[in-house]
PAKESE-181533 format. One record per residue (C-alpha): residue number from 1; residue in three letters; z negated, y, x negated. Coordinates in Angstrom, 2 decimals. Layout:
NODE  pos  code        Z        Y        X
NODE  NUM   ALA        Z        Y        X
...
END
This chain:
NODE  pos  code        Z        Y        X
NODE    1   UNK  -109.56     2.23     0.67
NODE    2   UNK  -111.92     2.57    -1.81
NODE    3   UNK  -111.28    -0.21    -3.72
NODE    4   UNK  -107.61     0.86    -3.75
NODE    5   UNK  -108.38     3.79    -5.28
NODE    6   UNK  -110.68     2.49    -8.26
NODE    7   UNK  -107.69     0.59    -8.56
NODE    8   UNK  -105.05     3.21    -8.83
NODE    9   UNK  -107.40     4.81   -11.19
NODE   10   UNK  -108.07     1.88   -13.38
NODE   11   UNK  -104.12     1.65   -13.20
NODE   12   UNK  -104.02     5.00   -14.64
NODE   13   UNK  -106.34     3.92   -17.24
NODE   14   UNK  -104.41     0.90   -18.72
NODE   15   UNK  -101.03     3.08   -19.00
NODE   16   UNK  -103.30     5.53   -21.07
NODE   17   UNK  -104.29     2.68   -23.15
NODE   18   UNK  -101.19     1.24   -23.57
NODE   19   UNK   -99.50     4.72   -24.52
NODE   20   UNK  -102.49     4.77   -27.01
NODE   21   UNK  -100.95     1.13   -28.88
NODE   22   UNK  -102.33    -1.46   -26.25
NODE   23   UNK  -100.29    -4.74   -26.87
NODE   24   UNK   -97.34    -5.25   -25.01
NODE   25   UNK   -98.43    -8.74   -22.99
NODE   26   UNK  -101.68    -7.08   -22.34
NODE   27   UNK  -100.12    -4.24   -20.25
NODE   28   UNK   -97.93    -6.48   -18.38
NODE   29   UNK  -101.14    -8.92   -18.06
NODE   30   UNK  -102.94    -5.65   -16.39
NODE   31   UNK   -99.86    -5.14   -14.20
NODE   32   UNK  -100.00    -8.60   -12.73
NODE   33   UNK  -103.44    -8.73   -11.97
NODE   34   UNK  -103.25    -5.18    -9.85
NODE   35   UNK  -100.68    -6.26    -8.12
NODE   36   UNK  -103.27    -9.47    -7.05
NODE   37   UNK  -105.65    -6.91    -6.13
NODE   38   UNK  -103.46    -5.06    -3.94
NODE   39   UNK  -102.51    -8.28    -2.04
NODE   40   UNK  -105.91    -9.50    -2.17
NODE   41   UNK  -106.61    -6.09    -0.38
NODE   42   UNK  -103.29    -6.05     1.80
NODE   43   UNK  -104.46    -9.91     3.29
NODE   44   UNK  -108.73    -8.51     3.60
NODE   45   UNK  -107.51    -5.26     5.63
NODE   46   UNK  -106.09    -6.25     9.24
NODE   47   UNK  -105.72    -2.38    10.37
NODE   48   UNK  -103.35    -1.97     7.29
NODE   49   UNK  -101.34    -5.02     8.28
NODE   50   UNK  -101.31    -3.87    11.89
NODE   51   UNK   -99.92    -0.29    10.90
NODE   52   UNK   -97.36    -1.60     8.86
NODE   53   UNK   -96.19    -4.13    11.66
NODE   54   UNK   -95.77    -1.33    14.25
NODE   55   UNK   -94.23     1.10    11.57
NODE   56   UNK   -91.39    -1.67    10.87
NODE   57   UNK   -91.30    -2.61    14.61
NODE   58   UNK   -90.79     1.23    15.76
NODE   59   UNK   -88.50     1.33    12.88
NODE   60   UNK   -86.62    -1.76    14.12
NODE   61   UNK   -86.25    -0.43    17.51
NODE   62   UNK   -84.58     2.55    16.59
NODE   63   UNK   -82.21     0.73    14.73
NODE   64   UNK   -81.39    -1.23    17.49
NODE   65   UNK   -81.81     1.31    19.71
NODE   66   UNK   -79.00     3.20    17.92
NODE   67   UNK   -76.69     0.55    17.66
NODE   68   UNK   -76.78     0.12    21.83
NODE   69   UNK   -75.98     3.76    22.33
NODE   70   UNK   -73.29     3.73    19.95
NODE   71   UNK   -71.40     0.21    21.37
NODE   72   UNK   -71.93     2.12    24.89
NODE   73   UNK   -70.20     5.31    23.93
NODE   74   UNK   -67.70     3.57    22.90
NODE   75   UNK   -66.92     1.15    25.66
NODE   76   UNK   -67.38     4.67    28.09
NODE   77   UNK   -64.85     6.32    25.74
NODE   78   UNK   -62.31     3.38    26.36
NODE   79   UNK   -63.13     3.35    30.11
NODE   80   UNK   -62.23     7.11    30.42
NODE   81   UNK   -59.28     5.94    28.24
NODE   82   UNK   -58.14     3.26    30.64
NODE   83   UNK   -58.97     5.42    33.49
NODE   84   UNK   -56.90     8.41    32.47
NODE   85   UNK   -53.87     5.72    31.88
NODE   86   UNK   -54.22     4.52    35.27
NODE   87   UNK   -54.06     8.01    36.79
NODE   88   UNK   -51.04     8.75    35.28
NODE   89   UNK   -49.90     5.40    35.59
NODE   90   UNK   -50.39     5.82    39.34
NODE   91   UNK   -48.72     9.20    38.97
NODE   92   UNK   -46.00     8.04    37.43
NODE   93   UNK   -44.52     5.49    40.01
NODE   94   UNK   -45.68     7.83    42.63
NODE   95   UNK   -48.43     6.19    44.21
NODE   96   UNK   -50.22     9.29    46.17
NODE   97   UNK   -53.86     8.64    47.59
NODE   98   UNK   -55.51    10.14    50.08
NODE   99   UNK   -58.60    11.92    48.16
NODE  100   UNK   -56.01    12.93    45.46
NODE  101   UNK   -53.63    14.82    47.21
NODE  102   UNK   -54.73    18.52    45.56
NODE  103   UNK   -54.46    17.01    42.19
NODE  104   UNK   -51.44    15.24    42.75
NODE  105   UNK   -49.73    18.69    43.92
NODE  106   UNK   -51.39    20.12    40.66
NODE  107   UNK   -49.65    17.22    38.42
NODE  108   UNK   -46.44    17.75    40.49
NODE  109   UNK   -46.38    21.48    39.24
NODE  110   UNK   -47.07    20.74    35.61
NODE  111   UNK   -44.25    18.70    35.67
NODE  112   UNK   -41.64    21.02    37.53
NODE  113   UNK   -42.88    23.31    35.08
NODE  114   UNK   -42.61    20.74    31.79
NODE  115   UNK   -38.88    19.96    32.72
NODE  116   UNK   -38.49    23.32    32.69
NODE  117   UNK   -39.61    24.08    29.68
NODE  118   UNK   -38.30    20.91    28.06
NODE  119   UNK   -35.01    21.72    29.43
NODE  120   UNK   -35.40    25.24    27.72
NODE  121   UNK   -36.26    23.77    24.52
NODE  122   UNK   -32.89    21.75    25.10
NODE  123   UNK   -30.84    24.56    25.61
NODE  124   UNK   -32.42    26.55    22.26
NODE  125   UNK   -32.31    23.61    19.87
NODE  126   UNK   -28.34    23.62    21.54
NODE  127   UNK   -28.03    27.14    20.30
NODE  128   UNK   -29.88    26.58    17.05
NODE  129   UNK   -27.52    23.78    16.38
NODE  130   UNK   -23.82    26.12    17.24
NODE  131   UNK   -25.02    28.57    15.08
NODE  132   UNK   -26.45    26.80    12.10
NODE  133   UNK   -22.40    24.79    12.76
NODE  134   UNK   -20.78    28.62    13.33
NODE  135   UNK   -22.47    29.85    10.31
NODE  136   UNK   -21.22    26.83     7.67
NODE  137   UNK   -18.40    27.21     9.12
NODE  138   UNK   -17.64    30.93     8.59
NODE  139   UNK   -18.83    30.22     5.06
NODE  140   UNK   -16.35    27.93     4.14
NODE  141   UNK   -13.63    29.67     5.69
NODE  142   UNK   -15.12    32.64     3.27
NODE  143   UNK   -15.04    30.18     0.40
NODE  144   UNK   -11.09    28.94     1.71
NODE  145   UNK   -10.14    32.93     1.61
NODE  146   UNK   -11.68    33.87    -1.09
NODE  147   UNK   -10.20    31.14    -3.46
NODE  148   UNK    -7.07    31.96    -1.49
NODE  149   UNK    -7.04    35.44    -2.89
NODE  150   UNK    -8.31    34.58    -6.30
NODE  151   UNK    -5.32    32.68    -6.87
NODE  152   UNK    -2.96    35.58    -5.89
NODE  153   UNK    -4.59    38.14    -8.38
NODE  154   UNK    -4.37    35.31   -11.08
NODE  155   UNK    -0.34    35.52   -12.10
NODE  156   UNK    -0.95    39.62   -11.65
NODE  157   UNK    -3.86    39.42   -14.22
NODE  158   UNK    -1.53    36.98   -16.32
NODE  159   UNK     1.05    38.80   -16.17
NODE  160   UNK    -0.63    42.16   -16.66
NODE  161   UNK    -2.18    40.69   -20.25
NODE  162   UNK     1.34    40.11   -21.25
NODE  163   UNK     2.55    43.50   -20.58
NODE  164   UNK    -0.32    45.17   -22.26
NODE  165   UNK     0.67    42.45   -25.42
NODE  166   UNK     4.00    43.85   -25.59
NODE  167   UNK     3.30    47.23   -25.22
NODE  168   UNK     1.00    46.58   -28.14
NODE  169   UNK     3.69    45.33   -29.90
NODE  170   UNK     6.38    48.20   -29.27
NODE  171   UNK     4.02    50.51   -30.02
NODE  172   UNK     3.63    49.19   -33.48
NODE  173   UNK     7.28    49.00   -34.26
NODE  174   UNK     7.62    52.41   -32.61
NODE  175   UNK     4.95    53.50   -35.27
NODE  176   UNK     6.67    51.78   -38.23
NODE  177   UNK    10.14    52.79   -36.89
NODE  178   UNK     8.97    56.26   -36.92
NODE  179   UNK     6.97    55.89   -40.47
NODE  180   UNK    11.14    54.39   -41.53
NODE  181   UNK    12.91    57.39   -39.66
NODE  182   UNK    10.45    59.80   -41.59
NODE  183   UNK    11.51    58.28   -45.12
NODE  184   UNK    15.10    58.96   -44.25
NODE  185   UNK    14.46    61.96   -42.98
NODE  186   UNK    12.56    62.89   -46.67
NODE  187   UNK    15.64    61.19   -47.88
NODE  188   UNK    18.77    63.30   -46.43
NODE  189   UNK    16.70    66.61   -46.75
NODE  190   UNK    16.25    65.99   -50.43
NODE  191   UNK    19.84    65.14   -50.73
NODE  192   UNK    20.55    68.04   -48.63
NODE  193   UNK    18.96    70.22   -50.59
NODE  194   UNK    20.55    69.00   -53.65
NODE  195   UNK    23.93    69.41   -52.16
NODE  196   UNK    22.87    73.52   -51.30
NODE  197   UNK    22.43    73.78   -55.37
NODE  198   UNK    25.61    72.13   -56.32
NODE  199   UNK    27.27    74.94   -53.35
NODE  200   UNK    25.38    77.74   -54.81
NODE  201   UNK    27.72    77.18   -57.91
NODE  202   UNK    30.73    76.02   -56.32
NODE  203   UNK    32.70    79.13   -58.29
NODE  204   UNK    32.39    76.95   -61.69
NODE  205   UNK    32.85    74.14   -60.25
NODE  206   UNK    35.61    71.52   -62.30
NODE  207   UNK    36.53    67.87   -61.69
NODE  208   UNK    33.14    66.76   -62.86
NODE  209   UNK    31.46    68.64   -59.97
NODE  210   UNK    33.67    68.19   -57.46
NODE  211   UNK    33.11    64.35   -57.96
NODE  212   UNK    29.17    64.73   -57.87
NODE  213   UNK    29.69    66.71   -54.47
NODE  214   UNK    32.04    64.17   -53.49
NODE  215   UNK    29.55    61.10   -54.19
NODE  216   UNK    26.42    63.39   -52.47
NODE  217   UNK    28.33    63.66   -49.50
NODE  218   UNK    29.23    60.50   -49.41
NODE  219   UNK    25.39    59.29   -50.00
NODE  220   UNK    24.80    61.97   -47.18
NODE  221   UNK    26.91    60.27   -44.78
NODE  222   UNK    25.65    56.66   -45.54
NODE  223   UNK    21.95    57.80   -44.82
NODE  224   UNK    22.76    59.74   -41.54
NODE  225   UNK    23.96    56.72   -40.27
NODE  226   UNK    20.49    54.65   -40.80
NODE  227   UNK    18.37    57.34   -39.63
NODE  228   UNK    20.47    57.63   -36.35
NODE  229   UNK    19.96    53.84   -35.95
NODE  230   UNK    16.39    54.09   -36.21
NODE  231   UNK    16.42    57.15   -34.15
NODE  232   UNK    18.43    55.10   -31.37
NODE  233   UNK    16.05    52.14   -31.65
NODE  234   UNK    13.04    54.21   -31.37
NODE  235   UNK    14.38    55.76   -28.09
NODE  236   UNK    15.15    51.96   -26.70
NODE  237   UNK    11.51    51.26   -27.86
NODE  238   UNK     9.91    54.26   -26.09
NODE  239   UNK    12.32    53.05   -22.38
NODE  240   UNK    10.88    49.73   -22.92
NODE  241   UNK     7.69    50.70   -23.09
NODE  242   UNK     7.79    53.37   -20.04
NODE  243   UNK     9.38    50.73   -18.28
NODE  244   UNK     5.85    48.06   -19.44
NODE  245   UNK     3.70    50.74   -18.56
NODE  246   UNK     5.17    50.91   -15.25
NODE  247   UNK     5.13    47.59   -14.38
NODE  248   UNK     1.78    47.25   -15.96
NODE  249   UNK     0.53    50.29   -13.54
NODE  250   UNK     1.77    48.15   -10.88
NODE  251   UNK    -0.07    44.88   -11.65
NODE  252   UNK    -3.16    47.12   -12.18
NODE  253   UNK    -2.99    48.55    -8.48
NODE  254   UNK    -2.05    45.09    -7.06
NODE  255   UNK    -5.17    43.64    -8.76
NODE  256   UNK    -7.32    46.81    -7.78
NODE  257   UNK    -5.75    46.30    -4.06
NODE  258   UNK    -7.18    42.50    -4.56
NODE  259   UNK   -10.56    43.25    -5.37
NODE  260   UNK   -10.93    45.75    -3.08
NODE  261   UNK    -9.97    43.05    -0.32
NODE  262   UNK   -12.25    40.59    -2.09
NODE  263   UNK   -14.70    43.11    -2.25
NODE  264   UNK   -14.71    43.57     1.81
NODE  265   UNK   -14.69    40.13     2.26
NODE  266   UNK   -18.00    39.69     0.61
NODE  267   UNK   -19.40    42.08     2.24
NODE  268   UNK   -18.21    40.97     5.74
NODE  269   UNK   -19.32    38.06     4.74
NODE  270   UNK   -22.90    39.04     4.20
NODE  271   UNK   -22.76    41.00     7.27
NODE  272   UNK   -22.11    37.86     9.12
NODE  273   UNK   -25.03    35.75     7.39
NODE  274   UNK   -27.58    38.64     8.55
NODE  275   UNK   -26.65    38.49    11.65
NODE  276   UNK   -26.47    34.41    12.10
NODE  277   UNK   -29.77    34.06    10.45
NODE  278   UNK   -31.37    37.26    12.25
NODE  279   UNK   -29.97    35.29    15.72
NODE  280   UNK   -31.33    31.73    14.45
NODE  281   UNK   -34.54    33.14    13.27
NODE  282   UNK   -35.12    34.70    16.61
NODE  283   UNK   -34.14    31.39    18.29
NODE  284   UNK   -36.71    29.82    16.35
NODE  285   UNK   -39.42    31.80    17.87
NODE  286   UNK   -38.54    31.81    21.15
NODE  287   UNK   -38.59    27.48    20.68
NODE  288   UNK   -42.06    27.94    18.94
NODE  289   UNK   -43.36    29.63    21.77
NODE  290   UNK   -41.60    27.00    23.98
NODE  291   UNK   -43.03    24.11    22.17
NODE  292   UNK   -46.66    25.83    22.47
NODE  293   UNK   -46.40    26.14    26.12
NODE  294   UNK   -45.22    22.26    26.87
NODE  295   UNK   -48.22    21.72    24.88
NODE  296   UNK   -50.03    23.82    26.88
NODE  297   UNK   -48.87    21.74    29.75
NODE  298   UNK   -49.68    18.28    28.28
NODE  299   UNK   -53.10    19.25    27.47
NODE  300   UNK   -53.80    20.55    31.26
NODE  301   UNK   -52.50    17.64    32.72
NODE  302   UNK   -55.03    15.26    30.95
NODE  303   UNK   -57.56    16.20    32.58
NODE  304   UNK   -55.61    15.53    35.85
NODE  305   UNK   -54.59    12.46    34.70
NODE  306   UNK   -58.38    11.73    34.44
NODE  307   UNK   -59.56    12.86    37.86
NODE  308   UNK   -56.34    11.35    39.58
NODE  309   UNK   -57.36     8.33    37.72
NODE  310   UNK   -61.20     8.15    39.51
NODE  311   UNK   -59.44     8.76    42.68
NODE  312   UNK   -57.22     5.94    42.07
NODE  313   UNK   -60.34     3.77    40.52
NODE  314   UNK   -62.09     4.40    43.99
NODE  315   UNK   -59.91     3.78    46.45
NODE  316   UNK   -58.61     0.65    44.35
NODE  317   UNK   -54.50     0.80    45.97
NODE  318   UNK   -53.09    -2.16    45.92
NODE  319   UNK   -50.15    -2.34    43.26
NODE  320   UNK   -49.09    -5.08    41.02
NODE  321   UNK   -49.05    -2.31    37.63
NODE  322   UNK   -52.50    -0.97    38.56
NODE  323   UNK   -54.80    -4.41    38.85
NODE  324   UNK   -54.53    -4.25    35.08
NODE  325   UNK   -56.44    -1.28    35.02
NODE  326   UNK   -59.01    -2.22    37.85
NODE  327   UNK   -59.92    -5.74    36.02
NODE  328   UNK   -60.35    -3.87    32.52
NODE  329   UNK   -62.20    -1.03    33.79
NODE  330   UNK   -64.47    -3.56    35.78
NODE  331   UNK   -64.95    -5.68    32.23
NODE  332   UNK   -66.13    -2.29    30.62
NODE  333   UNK   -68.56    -1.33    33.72
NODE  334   UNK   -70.14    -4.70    33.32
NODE  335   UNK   -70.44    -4.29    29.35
NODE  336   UNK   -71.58    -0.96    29.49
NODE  337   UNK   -74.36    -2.01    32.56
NODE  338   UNK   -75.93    -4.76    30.03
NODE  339   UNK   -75.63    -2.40    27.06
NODE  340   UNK   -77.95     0.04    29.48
NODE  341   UNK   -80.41    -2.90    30.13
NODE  342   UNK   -80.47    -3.79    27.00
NODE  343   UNK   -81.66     0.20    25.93
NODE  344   UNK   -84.09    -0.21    29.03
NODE  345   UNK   -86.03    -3.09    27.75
NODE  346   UNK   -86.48    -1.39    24.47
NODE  347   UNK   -88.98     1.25    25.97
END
């Protein structure tokens, strides 16, 4: 040990040197001949040699060792596998055994209780189903009314726009008539009023006046007609309009009427969607609490499968289905024995 230490130190040395500008080949020509000494020293020591050989050896073992015990649990797993398929296997076509009975009572249970609880899960997903069906249903019958009603408040809203056109309309020749009737009105007054002067003087009046009340009169007359035309018209024009007004009153409390109904539809509507999805969302729990109890069930019976199954493995009944099982599970047993003697001889 000694000499291996001089020569770690001497190693030491050189890499100093080299870091100091030693020539390249001369470091690696160091290198090479430590590395002689060390094997020259490896080959001279025989303890050294021995150590290392157990080290590797122990080392090897455990390897090995490990590999065994992890080919045997898994052959064991796939015998507990095949052993809980024969169980319920056996189960399954009814083949009762005469250490088994208690768990075969057990299994019988579980399963009452599983078709009961499948057949629950049935009858929800059944419900689930009519009322997700109920609810698009009730929506498009919604949809059906709804457009249904829409349509008959269309020609009332049409027709309502025309009416409020046309009272727009007479109420702008109502408004021009009267701006017309006001002009003749200015008119006749003024003429009027001209007609009171000529009076006033009617006591030296001669031909020439006479004839000027004569034509005023007769200009009198000719613009009394007019105005009672326009008068007349404006009249007509104020019936028509009571008579738009009143029909457009009635279109406006038809379409009120409709909205209201649309209005209560939509609502009833709503209504109805609470209440389907508050009823489906409620179904949905009580099958999510189904579903966790059948897997409650499945995961109790596999360990009865797996006790059934050793009963079964035991007593070895004779059935065509099971001697499958019994020559596989015998295959593993024998694997699983040599993988055991094979970890034995390693100690």
């Amino acid at each position: 040990m000694k000499d291996f230490f001089s020569v770690m130190f001497s190693l030491q040395a050189s890499t100093a040197i080299a870091k100091e500008g030693l020539p390249y080949w001369t470091f690696w020509l160091l290198i090479s001949f430590i590395l002689l000494l060390l094997a020259f020293i490896f080959l001279r020591d025989k303890e050294l040699r021995r150590k290392m050989d157990e080290f590797f050896f122990r080392t090897r073992k455990r390897l090995i060792r490990l590999r065994h015990q992890k080919r045997m649990a898994r052959e064991k797993k796939r015998k507990d596998r095949l052993i809980k398929e024969l169980g319920q296997t056996a189960w399954e076509r009814k083949i009762e055994i005469k250490n088994g009975k208690k768990v075969f009572r057990e299994l019988q249970y579980l399963d009452e209780k599983n078709l009961n609880l499948v057949k629950e899960l049935e009858e929800i997903n059944t419900k689930i189903s009519f009322l997700k069906t109920s609810l698009d249903e009730n929506t498009k019958k919604f949809n059906l009314r709804l457009s249904e009603i829409e349509e008959e408040k269309f020609p009332h809203a049409e027709k309502l726009l025309n009416v409020k056109i046309k009272e727009k309309e007479i109420e702008t020749e109502i408004i021009k008539k009267q701006q017309e009737l006001i002009l003749a009105t200015k008119t006749v007054d003024s003429i009027k009023k001209e007609l009171r002067e000529l009076e006033e003087n009617g006591m030296e009046w001669d031909d020439e006046k006479k004839a000027d009340v004569q034509g005023i009169e007769e200009k009198l007359d000719k613009m009394s007609a007019p105005r009672e035309s326009i008068d007349n018209e404006i009249k007509a024009m104020v019936r028509d309009k009571g008579e738009l007004e009143q029909q457009r009153k009635e279109h406006e409390k038809a379409i009120e009427r409709i909205e209201k109904e649309i209005k209560k539809i939509e609502q009833d509507n709503r209504h109805q969607i609470k209440e389907y999805e508050k009823e489906i969302k409620e179904c949905e729990k009580n099958k999510s609490r189904v579903s966790e109890r059948v897997q409650k069930v499945a995961r109790e019976r596999e360990p009865l499968f797996e006790n059934y199954g050793a009963f079964v493995e035991m007593e070895r009944v004779n059935h065509g289905e099971l001697d499958v099982f019994y020559s596989q599970i015998d295959r593993l047993t024998l694997r699983i024995s040599e993988i055991e003697k094979q970890i034995q001889a390693l100690d």
